[in-house]
N, CA and C atoms as a LAMMPS dump frame, in Angstrom:
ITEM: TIMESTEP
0
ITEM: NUMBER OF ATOMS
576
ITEM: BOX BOUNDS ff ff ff
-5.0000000000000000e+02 5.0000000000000000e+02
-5.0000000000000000e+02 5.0000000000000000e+02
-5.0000000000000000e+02 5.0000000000000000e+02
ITEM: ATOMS id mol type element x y z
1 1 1 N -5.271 17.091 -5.296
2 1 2 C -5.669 17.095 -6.691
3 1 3 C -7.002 16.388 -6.857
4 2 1 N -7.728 16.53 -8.234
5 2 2 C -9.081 15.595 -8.14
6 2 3 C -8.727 14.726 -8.403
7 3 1 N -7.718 13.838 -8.896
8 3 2 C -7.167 12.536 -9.222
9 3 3 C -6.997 11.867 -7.459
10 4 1 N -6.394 12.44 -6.847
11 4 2 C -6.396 11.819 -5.241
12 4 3 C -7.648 11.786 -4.989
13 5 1 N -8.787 13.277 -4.886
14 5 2 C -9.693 13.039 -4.106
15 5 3 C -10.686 12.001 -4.429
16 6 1 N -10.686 11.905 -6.059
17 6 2 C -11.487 10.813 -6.5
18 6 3 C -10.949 8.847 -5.984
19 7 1 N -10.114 8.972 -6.066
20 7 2 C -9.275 7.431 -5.931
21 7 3 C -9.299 7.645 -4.195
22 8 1 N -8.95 9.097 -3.425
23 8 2 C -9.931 8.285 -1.425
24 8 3 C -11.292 8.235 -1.636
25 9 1 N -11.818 9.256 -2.53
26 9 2 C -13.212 8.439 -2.258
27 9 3 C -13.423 6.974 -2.483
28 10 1 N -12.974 6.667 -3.669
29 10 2 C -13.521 5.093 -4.296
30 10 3 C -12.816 4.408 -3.02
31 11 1 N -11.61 4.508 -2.955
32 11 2 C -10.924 3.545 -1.471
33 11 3 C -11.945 3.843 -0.348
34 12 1 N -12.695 5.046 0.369
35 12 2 C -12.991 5.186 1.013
36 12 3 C -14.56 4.123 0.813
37 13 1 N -14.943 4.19 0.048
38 13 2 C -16.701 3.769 -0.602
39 13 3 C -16.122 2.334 -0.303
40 14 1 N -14.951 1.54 -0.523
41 14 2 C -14.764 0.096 -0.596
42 14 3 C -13.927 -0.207 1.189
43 15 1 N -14.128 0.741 1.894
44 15 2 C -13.916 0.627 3.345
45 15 3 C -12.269 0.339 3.496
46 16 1 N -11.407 0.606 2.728
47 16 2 C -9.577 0.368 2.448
48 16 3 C -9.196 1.885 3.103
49 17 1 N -9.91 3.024 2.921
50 17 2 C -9.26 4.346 3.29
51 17 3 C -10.178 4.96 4.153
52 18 1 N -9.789 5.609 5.406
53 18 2 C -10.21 6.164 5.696
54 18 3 C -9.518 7.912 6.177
55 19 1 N -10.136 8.865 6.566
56 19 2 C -10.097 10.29 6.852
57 19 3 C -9.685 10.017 8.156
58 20 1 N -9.963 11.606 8.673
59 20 2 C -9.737 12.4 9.912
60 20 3 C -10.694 12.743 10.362
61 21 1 N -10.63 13.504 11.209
62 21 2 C -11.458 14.581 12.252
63 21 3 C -11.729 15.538 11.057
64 22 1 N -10.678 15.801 10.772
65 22 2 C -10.778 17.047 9.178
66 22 3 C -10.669 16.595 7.662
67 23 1 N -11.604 15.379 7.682
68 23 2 C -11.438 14.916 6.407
69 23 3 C -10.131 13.941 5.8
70 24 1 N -9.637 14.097 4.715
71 24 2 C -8.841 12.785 4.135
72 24 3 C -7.567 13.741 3.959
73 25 1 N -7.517 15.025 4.479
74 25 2 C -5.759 15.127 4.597
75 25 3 C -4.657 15.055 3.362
76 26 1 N -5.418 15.045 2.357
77 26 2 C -4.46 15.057 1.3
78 26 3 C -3.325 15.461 1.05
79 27 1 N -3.357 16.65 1.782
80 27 2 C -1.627 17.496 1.312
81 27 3 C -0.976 17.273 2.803
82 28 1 N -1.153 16.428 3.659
83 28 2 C -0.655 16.525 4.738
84 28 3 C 0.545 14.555 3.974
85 29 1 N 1.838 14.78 5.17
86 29 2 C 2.759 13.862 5.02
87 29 3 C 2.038 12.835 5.576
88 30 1 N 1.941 11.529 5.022
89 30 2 C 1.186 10.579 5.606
90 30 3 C 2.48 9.834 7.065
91 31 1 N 1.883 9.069 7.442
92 31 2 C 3.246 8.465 8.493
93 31 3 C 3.273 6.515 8.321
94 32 1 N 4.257 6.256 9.023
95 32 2 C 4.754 4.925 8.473
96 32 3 C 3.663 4.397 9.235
97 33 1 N 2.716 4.71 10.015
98 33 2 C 1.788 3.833 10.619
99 33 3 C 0.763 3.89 9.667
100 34 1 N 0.543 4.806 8.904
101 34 2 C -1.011 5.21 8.266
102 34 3 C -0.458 4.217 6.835
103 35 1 N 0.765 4.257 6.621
104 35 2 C 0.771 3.512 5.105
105 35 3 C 0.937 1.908 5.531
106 36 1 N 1.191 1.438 7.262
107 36 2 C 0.756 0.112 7.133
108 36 3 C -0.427 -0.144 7.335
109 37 1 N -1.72 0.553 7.771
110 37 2 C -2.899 0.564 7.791
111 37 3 C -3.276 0.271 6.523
112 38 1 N -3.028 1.165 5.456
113 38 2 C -3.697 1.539 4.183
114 38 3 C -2.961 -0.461 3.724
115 39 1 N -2.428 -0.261 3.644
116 39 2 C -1.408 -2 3.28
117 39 3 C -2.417 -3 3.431
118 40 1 N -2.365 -3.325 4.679
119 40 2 C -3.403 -4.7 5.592
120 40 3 C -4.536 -3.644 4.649
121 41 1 N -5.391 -2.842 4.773
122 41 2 C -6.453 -2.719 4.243
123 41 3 C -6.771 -3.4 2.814
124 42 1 N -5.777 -2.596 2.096
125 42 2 C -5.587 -3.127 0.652
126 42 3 C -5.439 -4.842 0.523
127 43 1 N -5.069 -5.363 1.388
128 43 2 C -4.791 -6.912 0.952
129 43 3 C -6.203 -7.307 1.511
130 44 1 N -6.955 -6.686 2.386
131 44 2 C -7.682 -7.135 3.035
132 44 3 C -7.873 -8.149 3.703
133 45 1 N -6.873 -7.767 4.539
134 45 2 C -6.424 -8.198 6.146
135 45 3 C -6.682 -8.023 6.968
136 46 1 N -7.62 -6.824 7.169
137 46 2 C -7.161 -6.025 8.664
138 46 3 C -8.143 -7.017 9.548
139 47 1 N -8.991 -7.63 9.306
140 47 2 C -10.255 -8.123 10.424
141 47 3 C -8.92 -9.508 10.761
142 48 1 N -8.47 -10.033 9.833
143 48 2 C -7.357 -11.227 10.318
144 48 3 C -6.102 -10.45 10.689
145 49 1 N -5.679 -9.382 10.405
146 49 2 C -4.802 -8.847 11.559
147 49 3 C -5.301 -8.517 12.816
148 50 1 N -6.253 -7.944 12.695
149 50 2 C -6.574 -7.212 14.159
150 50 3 C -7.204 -8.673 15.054
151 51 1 N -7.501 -9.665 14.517
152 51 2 C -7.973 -11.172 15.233
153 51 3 C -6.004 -11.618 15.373
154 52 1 N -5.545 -11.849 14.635
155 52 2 C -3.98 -12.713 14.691
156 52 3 C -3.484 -11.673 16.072
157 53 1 N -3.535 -10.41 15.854
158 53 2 C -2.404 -9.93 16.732
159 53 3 C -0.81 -9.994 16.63
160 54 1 N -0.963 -10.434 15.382
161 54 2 C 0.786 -11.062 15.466
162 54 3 C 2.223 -9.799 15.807
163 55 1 N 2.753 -10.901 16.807
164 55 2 C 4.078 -10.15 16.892
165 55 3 C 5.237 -9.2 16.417
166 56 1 N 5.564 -8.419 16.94
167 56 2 C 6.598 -7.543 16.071
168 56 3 C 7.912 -7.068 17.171
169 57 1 N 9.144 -6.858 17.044
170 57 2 C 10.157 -6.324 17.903
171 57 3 C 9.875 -4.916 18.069
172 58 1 N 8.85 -3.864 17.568
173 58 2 C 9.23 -2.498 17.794
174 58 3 C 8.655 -1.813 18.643
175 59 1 N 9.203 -1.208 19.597
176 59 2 C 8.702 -0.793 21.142
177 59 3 C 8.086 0.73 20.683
178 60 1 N 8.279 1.063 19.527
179 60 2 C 7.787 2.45 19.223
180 60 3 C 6.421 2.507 18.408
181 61 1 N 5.757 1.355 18.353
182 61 2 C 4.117 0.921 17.819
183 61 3 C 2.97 0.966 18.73
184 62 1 N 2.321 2.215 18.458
185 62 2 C 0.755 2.089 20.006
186 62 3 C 0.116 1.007 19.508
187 63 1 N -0.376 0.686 20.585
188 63 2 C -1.348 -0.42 20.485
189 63 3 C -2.701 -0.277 19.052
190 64 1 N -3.113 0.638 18.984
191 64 2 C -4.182 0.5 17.564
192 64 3 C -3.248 0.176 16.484
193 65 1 N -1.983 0.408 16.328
194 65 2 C -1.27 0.091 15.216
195 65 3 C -0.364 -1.456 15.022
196 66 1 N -0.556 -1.934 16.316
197 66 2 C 0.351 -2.863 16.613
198 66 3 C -0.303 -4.238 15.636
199 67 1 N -1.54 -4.422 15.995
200 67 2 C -2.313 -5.449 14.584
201 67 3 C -1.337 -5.5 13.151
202 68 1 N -1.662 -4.001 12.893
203 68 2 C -1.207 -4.186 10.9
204 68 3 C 0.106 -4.089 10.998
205 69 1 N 1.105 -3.468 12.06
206 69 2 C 2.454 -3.737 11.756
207 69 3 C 2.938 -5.079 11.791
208 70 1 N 1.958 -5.707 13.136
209 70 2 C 2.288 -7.122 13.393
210 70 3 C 2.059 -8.26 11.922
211 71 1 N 0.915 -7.575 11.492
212 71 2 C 0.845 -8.583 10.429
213 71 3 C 1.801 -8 9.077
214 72 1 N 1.965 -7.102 8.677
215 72 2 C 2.931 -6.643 7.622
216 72 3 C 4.351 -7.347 7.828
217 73 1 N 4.856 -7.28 9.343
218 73 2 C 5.998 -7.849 9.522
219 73 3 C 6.438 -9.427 9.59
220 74 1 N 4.998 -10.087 10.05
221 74 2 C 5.181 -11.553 9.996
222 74 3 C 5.131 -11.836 8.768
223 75 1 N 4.584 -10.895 7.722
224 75 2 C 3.995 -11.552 6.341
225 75 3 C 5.652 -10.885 5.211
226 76 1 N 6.664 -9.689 6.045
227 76 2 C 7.916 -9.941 5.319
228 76 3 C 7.416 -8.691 4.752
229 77 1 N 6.518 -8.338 4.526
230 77 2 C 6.048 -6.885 4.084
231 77 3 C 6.655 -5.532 4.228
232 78 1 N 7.166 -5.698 5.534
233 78 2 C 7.794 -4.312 5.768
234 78 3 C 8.828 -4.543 6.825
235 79 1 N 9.829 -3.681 7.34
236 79 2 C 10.596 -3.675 8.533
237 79 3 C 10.934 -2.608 9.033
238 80 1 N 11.488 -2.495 10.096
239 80 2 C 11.442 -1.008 10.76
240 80 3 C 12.905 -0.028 10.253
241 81 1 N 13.101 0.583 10.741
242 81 2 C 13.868 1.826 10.395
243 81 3 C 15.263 1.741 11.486
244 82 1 N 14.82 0.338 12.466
245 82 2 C 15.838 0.098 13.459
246 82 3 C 15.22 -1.691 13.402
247 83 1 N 16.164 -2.408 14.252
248 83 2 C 15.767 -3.906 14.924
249 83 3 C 14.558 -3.583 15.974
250 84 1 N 14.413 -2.698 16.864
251 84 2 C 13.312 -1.991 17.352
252 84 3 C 12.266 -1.287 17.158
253 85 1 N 12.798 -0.476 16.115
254 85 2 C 12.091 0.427 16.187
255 85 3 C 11.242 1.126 14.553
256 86 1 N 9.87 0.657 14.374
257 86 2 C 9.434 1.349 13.714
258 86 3 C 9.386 2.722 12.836
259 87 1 N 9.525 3.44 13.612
260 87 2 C 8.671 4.617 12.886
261 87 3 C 7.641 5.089 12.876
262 88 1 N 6.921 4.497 14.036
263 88 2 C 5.653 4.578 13.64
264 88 3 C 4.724 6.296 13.321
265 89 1 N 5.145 7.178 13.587
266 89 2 C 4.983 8.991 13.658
267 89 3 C 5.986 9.639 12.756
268 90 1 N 6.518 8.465 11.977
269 90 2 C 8.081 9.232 10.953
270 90 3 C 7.266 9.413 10.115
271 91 1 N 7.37 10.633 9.214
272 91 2 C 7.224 10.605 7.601
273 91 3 C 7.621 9.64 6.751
274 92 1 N 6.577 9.021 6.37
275 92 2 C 6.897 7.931 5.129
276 92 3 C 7.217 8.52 4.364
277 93 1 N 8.076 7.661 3.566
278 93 2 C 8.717 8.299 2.401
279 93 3 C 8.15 7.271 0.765
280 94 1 N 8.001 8.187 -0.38
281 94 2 C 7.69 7.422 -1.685
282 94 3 C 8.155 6.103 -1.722
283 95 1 N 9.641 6.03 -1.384
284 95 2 C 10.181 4.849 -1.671
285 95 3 C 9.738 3.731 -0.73
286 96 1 N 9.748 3.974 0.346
287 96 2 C 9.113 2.955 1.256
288 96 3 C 7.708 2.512 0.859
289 97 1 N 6.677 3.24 0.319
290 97 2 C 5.473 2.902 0.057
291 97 3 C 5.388 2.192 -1.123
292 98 1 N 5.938 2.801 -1.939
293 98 2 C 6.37 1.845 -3.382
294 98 3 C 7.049 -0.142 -3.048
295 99 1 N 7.894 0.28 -1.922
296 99 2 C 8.625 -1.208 -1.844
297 99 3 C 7.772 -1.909 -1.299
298 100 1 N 6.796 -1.473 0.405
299 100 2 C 5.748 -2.291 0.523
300 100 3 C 4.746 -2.623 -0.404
301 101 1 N 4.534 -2.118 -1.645
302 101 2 C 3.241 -2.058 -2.447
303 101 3 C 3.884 -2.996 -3.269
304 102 1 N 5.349 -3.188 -3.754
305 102 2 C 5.596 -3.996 -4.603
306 102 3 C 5.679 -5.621 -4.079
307 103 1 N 6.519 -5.516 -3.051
308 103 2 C 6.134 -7.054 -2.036
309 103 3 C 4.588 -7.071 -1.529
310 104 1 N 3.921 -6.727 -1.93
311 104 2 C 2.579 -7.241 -1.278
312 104 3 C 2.286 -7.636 -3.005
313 105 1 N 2.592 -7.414 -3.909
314 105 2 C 2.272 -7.437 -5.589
315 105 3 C 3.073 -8.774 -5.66
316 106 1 N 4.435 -9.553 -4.841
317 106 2 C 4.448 -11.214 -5.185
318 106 3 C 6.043 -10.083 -5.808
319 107 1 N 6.484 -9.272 -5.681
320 107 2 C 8.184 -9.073 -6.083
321 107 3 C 8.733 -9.308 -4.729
322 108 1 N 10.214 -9.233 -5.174
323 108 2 C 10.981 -9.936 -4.211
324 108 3 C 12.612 -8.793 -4.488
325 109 1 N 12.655 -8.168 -2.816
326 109 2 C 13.524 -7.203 -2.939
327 109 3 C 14.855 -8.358 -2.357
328 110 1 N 14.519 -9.489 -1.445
329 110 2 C 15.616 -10.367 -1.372
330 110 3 C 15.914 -11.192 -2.522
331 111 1 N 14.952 -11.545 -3.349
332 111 2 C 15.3 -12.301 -4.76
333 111 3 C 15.931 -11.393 -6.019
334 112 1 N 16.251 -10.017 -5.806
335 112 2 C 16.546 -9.345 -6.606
336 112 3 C 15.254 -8.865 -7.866
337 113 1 N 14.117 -8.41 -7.341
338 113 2 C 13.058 -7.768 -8.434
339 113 3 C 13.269 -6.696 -8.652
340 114 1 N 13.508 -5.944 -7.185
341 114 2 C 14.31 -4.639 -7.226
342 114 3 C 15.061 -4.615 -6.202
343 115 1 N 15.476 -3.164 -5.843
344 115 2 C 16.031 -3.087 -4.789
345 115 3 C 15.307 -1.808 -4.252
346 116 1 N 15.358 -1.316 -2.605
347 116 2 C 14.683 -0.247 -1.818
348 116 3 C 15.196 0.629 -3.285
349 117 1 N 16.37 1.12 -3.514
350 117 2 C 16.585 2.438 -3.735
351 117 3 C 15.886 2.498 -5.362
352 118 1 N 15.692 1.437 -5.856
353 118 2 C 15.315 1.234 -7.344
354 118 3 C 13.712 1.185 -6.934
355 119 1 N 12.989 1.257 -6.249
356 119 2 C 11.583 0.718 -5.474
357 119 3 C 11.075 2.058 -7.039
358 120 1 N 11.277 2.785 -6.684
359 120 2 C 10.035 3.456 -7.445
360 120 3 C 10.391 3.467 -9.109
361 121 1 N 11.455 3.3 -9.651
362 121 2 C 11.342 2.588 -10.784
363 121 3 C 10.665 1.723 -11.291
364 122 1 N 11.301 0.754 -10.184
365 122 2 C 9.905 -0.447 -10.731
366 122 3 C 8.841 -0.049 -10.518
367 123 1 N 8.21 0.906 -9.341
368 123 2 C 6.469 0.412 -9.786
369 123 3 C 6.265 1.523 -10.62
370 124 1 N 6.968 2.631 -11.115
371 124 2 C 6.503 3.027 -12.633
372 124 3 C 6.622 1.992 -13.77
373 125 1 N 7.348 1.268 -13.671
374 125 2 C 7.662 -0.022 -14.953
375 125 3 C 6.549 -1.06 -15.041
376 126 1 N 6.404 -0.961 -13.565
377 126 2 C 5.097 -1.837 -13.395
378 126 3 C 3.5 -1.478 -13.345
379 127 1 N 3.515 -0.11 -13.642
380 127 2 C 2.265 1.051 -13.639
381 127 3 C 1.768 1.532 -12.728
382 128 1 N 2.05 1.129 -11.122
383 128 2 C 1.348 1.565 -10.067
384 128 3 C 1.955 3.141 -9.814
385 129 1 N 2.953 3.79 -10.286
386 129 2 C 3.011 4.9 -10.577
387 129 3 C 2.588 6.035 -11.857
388 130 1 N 1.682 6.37 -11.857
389 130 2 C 1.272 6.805 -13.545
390 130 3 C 2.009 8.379 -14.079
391 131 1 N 2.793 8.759 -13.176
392 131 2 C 2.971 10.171 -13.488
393 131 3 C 4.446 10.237 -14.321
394 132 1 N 5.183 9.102 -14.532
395 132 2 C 6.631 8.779 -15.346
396 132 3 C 7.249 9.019 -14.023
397 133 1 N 8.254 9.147 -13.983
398 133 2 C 9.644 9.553 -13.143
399 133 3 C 8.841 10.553 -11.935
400 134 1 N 9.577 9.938 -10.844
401 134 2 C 8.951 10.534 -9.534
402 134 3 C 10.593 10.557 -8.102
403 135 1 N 10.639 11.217 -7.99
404 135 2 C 11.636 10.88 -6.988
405 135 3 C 11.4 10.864 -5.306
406 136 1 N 12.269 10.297 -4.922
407 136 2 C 12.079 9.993 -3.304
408 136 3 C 11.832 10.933 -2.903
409 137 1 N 11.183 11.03 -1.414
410 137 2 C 10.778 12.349 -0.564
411 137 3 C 9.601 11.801 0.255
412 138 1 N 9.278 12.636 1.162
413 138 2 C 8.151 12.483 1.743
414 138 3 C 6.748 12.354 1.169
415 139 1 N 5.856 10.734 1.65
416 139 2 C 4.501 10.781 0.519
417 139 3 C 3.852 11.269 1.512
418 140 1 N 2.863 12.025 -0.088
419 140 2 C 1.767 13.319 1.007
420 140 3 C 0.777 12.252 0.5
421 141 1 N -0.487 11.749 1.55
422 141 2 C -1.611 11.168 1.971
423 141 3 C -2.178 10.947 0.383
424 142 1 N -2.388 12.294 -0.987
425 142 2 C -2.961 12.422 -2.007
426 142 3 C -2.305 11.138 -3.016
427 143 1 N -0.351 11.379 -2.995
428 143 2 C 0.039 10.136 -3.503
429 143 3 C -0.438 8.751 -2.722
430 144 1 N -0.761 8.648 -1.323
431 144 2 C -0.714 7.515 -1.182
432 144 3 C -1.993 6.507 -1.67
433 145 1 N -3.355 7.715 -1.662
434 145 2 C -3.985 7.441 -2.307
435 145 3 C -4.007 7.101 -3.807
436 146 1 N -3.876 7.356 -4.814
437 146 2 C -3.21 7.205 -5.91
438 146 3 C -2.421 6.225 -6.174
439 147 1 N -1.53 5.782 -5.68
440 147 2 C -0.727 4.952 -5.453
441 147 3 C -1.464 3.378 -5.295
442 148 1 N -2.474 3.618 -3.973
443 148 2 C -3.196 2.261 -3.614
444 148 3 C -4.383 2.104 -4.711
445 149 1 N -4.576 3.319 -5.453
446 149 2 C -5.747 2.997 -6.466
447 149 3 C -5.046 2.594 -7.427
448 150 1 N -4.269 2.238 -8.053
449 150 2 C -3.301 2.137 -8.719
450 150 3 C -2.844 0.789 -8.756
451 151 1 N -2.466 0.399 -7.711
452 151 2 C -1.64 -0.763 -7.764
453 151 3 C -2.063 -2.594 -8.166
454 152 1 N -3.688 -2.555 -7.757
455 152 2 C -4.338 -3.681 -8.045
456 152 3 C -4.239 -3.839 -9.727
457 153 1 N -3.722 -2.848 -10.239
458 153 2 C -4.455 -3.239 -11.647
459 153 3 C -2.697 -2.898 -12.649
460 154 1 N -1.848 -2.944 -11.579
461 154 2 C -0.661 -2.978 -12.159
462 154 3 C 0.153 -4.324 -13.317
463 155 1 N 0.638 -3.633 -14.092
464 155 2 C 1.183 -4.883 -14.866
465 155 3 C 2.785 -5.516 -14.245
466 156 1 N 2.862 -6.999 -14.652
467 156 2 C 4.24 -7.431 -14.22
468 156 3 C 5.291 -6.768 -14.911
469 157 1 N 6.436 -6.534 -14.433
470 157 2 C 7.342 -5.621 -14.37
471 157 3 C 8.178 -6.368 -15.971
472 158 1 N 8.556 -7.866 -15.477
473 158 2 C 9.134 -8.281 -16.894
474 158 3 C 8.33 -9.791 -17.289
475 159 1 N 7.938 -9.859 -18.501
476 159 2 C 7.402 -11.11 -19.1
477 159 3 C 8.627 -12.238 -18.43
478 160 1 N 8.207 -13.325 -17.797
479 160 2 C 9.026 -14.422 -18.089
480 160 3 C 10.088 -14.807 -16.495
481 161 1 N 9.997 -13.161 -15.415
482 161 2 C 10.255 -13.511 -14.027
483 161 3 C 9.606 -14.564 -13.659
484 162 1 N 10.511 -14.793 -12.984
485 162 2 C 10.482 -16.183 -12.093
486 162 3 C 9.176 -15.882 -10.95
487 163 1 N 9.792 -13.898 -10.712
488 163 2 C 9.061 -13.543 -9.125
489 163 3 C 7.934 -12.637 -9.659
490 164 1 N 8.022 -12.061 -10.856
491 164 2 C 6.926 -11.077 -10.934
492 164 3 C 5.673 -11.677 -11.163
493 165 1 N 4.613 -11.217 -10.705
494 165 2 C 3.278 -12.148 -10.229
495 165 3 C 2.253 -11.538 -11.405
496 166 1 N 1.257 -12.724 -11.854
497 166 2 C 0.78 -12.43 -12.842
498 166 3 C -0.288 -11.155 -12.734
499 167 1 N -0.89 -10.993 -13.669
500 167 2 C -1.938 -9.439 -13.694
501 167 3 C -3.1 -9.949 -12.55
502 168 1 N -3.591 -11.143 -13.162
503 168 2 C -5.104 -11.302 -12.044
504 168 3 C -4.386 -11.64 -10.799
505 169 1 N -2.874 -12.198 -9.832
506 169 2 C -2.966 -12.578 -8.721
507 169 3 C -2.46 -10.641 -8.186
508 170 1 N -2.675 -9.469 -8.687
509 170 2 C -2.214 -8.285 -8.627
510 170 3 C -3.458 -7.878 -8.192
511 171 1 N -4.58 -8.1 -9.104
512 171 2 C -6.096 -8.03 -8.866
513 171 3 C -6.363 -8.289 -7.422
514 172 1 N -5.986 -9.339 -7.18
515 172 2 C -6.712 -9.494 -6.055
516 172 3 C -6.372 -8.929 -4.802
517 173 1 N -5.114 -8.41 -5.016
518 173 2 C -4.816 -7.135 -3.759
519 173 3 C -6.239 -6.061 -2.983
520 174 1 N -6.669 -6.005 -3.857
521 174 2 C -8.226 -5.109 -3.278
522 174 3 C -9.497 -5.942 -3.285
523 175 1 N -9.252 -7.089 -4.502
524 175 2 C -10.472 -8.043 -4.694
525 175 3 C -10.304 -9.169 -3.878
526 176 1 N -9.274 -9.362 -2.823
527 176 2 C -9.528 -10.667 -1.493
528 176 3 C -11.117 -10.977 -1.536
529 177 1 N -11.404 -10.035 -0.983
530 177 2 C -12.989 -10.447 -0.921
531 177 3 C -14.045 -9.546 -1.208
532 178 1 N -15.495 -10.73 -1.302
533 178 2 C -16.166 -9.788 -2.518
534 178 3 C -16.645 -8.528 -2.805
535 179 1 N -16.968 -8.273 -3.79
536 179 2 C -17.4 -6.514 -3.488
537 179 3 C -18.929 -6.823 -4.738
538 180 1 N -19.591 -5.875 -4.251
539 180 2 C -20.356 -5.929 -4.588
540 180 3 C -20.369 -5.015 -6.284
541 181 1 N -21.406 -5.41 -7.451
542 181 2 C -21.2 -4.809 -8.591
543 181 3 C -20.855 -3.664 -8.651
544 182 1 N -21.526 -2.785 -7.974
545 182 2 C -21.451 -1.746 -7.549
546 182 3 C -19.905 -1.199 -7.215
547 183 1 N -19.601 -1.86 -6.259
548 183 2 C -18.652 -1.554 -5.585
549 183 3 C -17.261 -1.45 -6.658
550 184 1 N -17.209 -2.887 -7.218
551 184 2 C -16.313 -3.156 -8.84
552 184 3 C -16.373 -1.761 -9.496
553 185 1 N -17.575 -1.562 -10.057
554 185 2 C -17.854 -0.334 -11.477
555 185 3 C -16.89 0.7 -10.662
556 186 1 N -17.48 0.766 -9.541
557 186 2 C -16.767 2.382 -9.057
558 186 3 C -15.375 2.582 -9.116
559 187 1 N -14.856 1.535 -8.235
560 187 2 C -13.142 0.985 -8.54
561 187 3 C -12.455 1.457 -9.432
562 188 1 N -13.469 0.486 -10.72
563 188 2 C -12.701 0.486 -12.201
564 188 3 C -13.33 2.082 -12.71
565 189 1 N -13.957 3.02 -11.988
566 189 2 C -14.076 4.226 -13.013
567 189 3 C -15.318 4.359 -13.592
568 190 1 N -15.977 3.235 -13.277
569 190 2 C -17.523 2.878 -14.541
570 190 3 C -18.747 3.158 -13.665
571 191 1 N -18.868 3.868 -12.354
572 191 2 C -20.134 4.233 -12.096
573 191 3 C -20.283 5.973 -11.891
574 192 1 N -21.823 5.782 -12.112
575 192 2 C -22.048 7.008 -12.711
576 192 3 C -21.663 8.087 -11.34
């Protein structure tokens, strides 16, 4: 859609997304390795993941991927699909991308913010979904884009949680570090 291709470009222009051999793949199923990439990108991590190296149990992670799983998993972000085993070549699914996007946003699926199967409720409640009601299934690359353009500028789910994290510490999911004016306007929609 032009709503995806516009939101990989802007991700792509702020160095968070990148393509293929054949471009950015939109209608193709993204995989559980590409949505922990896009993750560490978005928090803007990856230069302190790919320096940490940190550890993970899953024997099914190649080495270029082993950085951002390692750091998603030390940081509680995500877990595998086994005690071993990743996923790393599985079709991600909506709900999984929604639950990592909401724990990297400061919710808490062990504190009760949501739960996996409620995951995409909340982040329509919380706006990082804009289309109303969406159901589970395989995310194609276009939502995931969408999704990560989306989520920095999401609102807290309920006034007055203990766990839901305020609007500006949501911000800084893409704004870790600085971007240039430029870089901001485009983000937010405002360059020409």
């Amino acid at each position: 859609t032009a709503s995806a291709a516009g939101s990989a470009d802007t991700l792509a222009s702020l160095g968070l997304f990148r393509g293929t051999d054949k471009g950015y793949e939109l209608e193709r199923t993204a995989t559980r390795a590409e949505i922990a990439v896009t993750l560490v990108r978005l928090l803007g991590k990856e230069e302190k993941a790919i320096m940490q190296q940190n550890p993970h149990p899953f024997a099914d992670v190649p080495e270029w991927a082993a950085p951002y799983v390692g750091y998603l998993y030390e940081n509680y972000l995500v877990s595998g699909i086994s005690d071993r085993e990743f996923g790393t070549t599985a079709p991600a699914s909506r709900c999984q991308f929604a639950a990592m996007l909401l724990r990297a946003l400061g919710y808490s699926d062990s504190n009760g913010d949501f739960s996996y199967s409620d995951s995409l409720n909340v982040a329509s409640d919380a706006g990082i979904i804009k289309n109303g009601s969406v159901s589970d299934g395989e995310l194609l690359r276009s939502e995931m884009t969408d999704l990560s353009a989306a989520a920095p500028f999401a609102a807290p789910l309920r006034k007055g949680s203990r766990h839901a994290p305020e609007k500006a510490a949501m911000v800084r999911l893409v704004f870790h570090r600085p971007l240039s004016s430029r870089q901001r306007r485009l983000y937010e929609g405002k360059a020409p």
